[in-house]
N, C-alpha and C positions, 0 to 999 in steps of 0.2 A: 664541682658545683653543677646543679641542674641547670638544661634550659628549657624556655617554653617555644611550645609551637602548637601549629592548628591544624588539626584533619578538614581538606577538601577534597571532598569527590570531583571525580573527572568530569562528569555532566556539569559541576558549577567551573571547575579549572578553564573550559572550552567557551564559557561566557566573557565578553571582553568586560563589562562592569563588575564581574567579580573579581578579575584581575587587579582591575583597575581601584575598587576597595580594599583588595589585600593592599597591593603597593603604598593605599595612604592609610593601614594602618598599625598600627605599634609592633606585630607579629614579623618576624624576619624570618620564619623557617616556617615548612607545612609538612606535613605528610600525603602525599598523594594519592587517596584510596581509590581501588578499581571496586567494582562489586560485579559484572559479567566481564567474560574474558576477549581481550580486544586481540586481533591480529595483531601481528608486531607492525605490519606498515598503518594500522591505524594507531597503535604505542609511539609510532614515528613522527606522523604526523602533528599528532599532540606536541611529543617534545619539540618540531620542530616552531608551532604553535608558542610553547611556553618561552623558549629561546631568542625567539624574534620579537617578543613584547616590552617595550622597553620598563612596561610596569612591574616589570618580573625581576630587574635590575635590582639587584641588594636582597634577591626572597632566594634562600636557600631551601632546594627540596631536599629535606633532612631523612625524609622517611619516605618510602613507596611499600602501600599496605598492596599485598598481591590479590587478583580476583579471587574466586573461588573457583578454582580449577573444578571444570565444569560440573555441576552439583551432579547432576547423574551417573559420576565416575568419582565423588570425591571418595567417599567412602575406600579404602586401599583393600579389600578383597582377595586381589590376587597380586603375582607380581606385576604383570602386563600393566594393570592400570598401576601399579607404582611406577614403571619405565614411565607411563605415557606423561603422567605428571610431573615427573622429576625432567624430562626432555621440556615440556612446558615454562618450567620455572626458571631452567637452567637459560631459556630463549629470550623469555621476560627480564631476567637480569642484565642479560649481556646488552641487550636493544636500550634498555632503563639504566642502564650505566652510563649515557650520553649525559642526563639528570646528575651524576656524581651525587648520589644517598650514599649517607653513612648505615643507614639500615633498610632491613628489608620484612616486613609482618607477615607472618603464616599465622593461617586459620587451621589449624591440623584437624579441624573436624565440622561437619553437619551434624544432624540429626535429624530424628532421633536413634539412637544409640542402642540397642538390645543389649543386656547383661554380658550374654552366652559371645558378643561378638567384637567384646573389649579388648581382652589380653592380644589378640591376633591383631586388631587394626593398633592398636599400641604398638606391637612387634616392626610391623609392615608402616606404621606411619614412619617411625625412627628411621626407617632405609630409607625415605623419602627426604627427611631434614637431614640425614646425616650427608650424603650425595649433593643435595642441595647447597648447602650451608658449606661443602667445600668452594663451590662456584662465587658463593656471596664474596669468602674472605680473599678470594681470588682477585676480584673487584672491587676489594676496601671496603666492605663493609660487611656489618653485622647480619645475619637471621635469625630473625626474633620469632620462637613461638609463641605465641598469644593464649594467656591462660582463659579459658570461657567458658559459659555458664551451663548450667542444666544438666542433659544428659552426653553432652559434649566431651572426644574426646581432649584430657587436657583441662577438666575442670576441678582438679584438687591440684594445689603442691606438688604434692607424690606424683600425680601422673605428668606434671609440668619436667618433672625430675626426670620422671621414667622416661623421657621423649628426650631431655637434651642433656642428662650426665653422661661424661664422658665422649663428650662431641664439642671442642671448646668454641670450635667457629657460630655455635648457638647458644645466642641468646635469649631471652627471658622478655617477652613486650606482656606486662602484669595492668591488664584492665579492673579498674579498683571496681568495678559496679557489676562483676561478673559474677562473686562469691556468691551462688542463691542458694547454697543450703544453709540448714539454721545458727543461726550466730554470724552467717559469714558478714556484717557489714564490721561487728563487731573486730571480727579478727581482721581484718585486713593489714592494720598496723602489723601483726603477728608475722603474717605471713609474708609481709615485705621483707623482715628481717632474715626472714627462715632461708629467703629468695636474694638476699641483696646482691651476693658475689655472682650471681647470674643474669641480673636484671639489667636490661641495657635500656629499654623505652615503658612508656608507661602511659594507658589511655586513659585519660581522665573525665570523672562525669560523677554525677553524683544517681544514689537511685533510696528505695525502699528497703532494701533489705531483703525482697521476697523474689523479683525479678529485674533484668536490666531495665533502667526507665532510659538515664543518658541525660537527665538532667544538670543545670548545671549546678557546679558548686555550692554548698550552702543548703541547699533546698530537701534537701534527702535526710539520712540519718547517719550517714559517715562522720566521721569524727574525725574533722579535718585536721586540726592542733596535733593530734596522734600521727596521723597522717603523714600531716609534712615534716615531722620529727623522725620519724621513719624511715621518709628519702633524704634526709639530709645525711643520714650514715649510709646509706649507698657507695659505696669508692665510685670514683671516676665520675662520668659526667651525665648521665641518664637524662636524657630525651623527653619532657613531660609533654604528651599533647593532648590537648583537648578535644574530646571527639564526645560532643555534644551535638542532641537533636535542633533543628532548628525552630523557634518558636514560630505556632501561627496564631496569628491574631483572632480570639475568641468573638467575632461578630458577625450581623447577618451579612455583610459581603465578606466572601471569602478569598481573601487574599495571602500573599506571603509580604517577609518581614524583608529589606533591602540587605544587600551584602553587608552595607556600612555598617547597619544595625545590628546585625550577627558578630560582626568582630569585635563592632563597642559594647557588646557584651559578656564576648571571652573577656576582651580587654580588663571590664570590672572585675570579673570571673578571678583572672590572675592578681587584680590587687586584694578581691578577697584572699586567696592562698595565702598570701606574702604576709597578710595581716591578720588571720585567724585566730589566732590564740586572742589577742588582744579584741578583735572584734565578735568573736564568743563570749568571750569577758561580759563584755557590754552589756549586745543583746538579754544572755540570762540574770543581767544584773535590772533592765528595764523595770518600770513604773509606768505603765499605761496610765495615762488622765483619764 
């Protein structure tokens, strides 16, 4: 059976009110996203940060999504910058294994992407995950590469495949709102299944159909019912986490929305999931007055 959990970035994890909203609400696991890459004594610091918060007592960090090793060298080119990267990761894991995550998220790609310079960073990205992904299972746990959108590599199936068949220590983190070419919000159920025996985590958000929006559940055109039908034949125990934009409030002061208000709305978030089929039902059964 799945469980749920919530993507926080480190810029909210470092606020003591956000802590302090996780800890009172419903969510017991997060995933910990970076997005610039931190020194390991500022990686340190953080955890020593999260460790000493008593609000943190009972919050399992389930997942740490890795920065983007640094965008100006993501691209894998040559082998140097695959050493430099896989030394990177391999430093991040071992520092971020004080946290004990059961998984660990790669982004195996930027963009934009050229045709002509596919097959080679597919080649060169794999010796990155594979080298990698020995270190993850070393430290109990999973690396997950992250299927994503556009010209990105890693954004069909196939190329999700081509990056971690035959690498068993990788796994599969399948962001349902990535699918942007045509049909994909449609297929996603498809492609879950196609994906199941590798899928270990799973970013959840809802979108258009045309690009990631990151909305939440409901609101998009994903076909949730399908959906959650889908992971519930998953073997094992897949990781769902919610990595939703946060809302701001559409008026002339411009403010943000409180932590509290963020969680009690995955919160809803997840009772929609649980309740979908039946509350689709509904909805398309309505009679507006």
């Amino acid at each position: 059976m799945y469980q749920y959990a919530v993507s926080v970035h480190v810029s909210q994890i470092q606020c003591p009110e956000w802590r302090e909203a996780l800890g009172r609400s419903k969510f017991k696991r997060i995933e910990l996203s970076y997005s610039d890459s931190p020194t390991m004594d500022e990686l340190s610091n953080l955890i020593a940060a999260i460790q000493s918060d008593n609000n943190m007592n009972g919050i399992e960090i389930a997942s740490v999504h890795f920065p983007f090793f640094p965008f100006g060298k993501f691209q894998y080119k040559d082998l140097q910058i695959c050493r430099e990267a896989i030394d990177f990761l391999k430093s991040f894991m071992k520092t971020a294994a004080q946290l004990h995550p059961k998984h660990f998220t790669f982004h195996p790609s930027i963009e934009p992407i050229a045709p002509e310079d596919r097959t080679l960073l597919i080649t060169n990205t794999r010796k990155v995950i594979e080298e990698s992904a020995e270190t993850a299972a070393e430290l109990g746990a999973s690396f997950n590469v992250e299927l994503l959108p556009r010209t990105c590599i890693g954004n069909t199936p196939e190329e999700i495949l081509a990056l971690t068949d035959g690498i068993p220590e990788a796994g599969i983190c399948f962001d349902v709102n990535h699918l942007t070419f045509e049909n994909g919000a449609a297929r996603v159920p498809e492609f879950i299944d196609q994906l199941r025996n590798r899928i270990r985590t799973f970013h959840l958000s809802d979108y258009d159909s045309i690009d990631e929006s990151h909305w939440l559940p409901g609101i998009g055109l994903l076909n949730w019912p399908q959906v959650m039908d889908a992971i519930r034949r998953i073997p094992g125990t897949p990781l769902l986490i919610f990595e939703t934009a946060i809302i701001k409030p559409n008026g002339i002061t411009k403010r943000d929305i409180t932590p509290e208000h963020h969680f009690h709305m995955l919160e809803r978030a997840a009772f929609y999931l649980e309740n979908c089929r039946e509350l689709d039902l509904r909805a398309n059964e309505l009679t507006l007055p």
